[in-house]
C-alpha positions in Angstrom: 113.3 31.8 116.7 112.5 35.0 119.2 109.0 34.7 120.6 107.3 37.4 122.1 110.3 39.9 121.1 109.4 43.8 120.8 113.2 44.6 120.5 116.5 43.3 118.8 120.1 44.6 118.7 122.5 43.8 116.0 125.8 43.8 116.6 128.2 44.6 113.4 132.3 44.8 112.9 132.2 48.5 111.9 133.9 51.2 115.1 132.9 50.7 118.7 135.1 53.0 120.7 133.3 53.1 124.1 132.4 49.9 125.0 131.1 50.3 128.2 128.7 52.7 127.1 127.8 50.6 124.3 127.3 47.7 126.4 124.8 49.5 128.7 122.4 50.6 125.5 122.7 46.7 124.3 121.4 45.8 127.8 118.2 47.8 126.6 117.4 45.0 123.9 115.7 41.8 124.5 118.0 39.8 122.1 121.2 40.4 120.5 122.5 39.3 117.3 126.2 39.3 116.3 126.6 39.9 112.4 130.0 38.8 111.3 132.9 40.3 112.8 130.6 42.3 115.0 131.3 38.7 117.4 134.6 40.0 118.0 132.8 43.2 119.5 130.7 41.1 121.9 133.1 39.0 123.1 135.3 42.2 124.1 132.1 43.5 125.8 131.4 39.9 127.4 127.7 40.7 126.0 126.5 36.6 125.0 124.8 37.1 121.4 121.5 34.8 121.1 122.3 34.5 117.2 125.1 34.7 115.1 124.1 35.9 111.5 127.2 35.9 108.3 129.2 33.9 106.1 132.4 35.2 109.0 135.2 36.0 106.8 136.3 38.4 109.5 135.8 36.1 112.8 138.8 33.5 113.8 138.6 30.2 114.1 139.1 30.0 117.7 136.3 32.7 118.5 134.0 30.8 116.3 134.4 27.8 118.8 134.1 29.7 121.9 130.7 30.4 120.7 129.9 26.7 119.5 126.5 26.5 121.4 125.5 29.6 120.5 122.9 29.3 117.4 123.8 29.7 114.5 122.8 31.1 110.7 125.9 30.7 108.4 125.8 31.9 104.8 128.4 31.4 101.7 130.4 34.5 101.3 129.5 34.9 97.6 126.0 36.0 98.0 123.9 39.1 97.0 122.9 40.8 100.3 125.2 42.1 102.9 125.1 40.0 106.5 123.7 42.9 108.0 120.8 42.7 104.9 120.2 39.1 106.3 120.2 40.1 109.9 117.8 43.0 109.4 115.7 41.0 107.2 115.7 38.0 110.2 114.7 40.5 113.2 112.0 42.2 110.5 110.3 38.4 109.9 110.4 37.9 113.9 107.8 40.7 114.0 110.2 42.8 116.2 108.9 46.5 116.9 112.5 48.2 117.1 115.9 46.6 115.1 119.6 48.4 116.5 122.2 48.4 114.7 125.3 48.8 116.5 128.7 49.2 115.0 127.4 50.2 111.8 129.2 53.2 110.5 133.2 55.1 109.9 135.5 51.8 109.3 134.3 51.3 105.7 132.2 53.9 103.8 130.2 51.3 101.8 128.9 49.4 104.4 128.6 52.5 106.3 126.2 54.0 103.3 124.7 50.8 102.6 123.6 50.3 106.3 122.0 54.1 105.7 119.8 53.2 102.6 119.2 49.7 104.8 117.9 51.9 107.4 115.7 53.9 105.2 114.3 50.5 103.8 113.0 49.8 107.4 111.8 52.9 108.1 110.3 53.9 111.3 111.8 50.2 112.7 115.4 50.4 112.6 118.1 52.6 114.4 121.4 53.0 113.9 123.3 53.7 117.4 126.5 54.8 118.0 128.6 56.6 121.3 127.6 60.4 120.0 124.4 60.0 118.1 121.1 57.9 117.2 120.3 58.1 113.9 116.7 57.1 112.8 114.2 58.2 109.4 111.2 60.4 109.9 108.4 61.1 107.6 104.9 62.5 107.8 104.5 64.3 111.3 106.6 63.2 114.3 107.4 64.7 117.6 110.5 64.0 118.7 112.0 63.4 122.1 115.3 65.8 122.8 116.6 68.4 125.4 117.3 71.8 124.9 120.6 72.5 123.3 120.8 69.2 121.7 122.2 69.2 118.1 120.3 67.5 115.6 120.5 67.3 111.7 117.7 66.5 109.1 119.8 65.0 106.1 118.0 63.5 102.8 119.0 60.2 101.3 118.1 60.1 97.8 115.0 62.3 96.5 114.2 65.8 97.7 112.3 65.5 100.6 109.6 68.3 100.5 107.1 70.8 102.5 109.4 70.2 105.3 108.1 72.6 108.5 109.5 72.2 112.3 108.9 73.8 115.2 111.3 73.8 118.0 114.5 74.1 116.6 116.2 77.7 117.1 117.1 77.7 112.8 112.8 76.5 111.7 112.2 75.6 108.4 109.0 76.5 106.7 107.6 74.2 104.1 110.8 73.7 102.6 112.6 71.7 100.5 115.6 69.7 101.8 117.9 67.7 99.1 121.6 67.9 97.9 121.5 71.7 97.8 120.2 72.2 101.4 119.9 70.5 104.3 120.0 71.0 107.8 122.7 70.5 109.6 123.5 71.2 113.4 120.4 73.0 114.0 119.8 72.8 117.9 116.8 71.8 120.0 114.7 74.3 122.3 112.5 72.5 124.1 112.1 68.9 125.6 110.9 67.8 121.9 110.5 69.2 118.5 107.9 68.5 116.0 108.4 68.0 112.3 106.1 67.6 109.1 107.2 66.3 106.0 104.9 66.2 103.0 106.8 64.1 100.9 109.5 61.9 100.9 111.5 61.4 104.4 114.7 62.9 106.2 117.8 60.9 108.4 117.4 62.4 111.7 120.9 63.0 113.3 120.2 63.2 117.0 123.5 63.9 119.1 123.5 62.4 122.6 125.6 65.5 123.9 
């Protein structure tokens, strides 16, 4: 359906509390798709989706039919993948280089969580974005874009992950092991970037904006 797409925001009903801001990032995409209820957040925005993606159980009506012409991929609510599952899943098959996922986290935990393993899934492709942080997975040897003073967190999702070494971070870690006993959190950047190895298995990188 996109041609020629490197980029593709998705738009979901979880919180949105700054929607100017948010609208400005979503301007950085070349298309936009609204999953669900996440509609109701681009109509508040006046941000036009170029998809709509869900079985809308949480979308009106009357909203629905302000949005007639927009295209449209409806699925029966009973069904074994989340609509953000299905929206991902459509970006990923458009050969898109970079998925966002806006309004994905706080109002419900399980779609919060689930939209975390989702991410992990489509590593290295998908971001989640919200007003105080990007949130993305690393594994292997990155170097990472930040500014001195900037908080970040290196959180595991499932296994350990191990021989974990950084440089540029004022608390370094040293070939070590991160998993539900220790982790990382609020360490703080030094430099304009920050490099990180992981041997095995991979980290959520928690990267505040302030």
């Amino acid at each position: 359906m996109f041609e020629n797409v490197d980029s593709v925001a998705l738009i979901a009903n979880g919180a949105i509390h700054d929607y100017a801001f948010i609208a400005g990032l979503l301007r950085g995409y070349d298309k936009r798709i609204a999953v669900d209820g996440g509609l109701i957040h681009c109509h508040t925005m006046h941000v036009q989706p170029d998809l709509l993606v869900g079985d809308f159980d949480s979308v009106s009506a009357e909203l629905l039919h302000l949005y007639r012409d927009t295209p449209m991929q409806k699925f029966p609510r009973d069904k074994d993948e989340t609509d953000m599952e299905i929206a991902v899943q459509a970006a990923d098959t458009m050969g898109v280089k970079k998925i966002g996922i806006f309004g994905a986290m706080e109002w419900r935990t399980d779609h919060a969580v689930a939209n975390l393993h989702l991410m992990r899934r489509h590593a290295h492709k998908v971001i989640i974005e919200t007003e105080r942080e990007s949130l993305f997975v690393i594994s292997g040897k990155s170097r990472l874009a930040c500014h001195p003073g900037q908080t970040v967190s290196l959180i595991p999702l499932g296994a350990p992950a191990k021989g974990v070494t950084t440089k540029g971070l004022k608390w370094e870690l040293n070939h070590s092991t991160l998993d539900t006993n220790f982790m990382s959190i609020s360490n703080i950047c030094l430099e304009n970037s920050f490099d990180i190895t992981i041997d095995e298995g991979d980290l959520i990188c928690c990267l505040l904006r302030l």
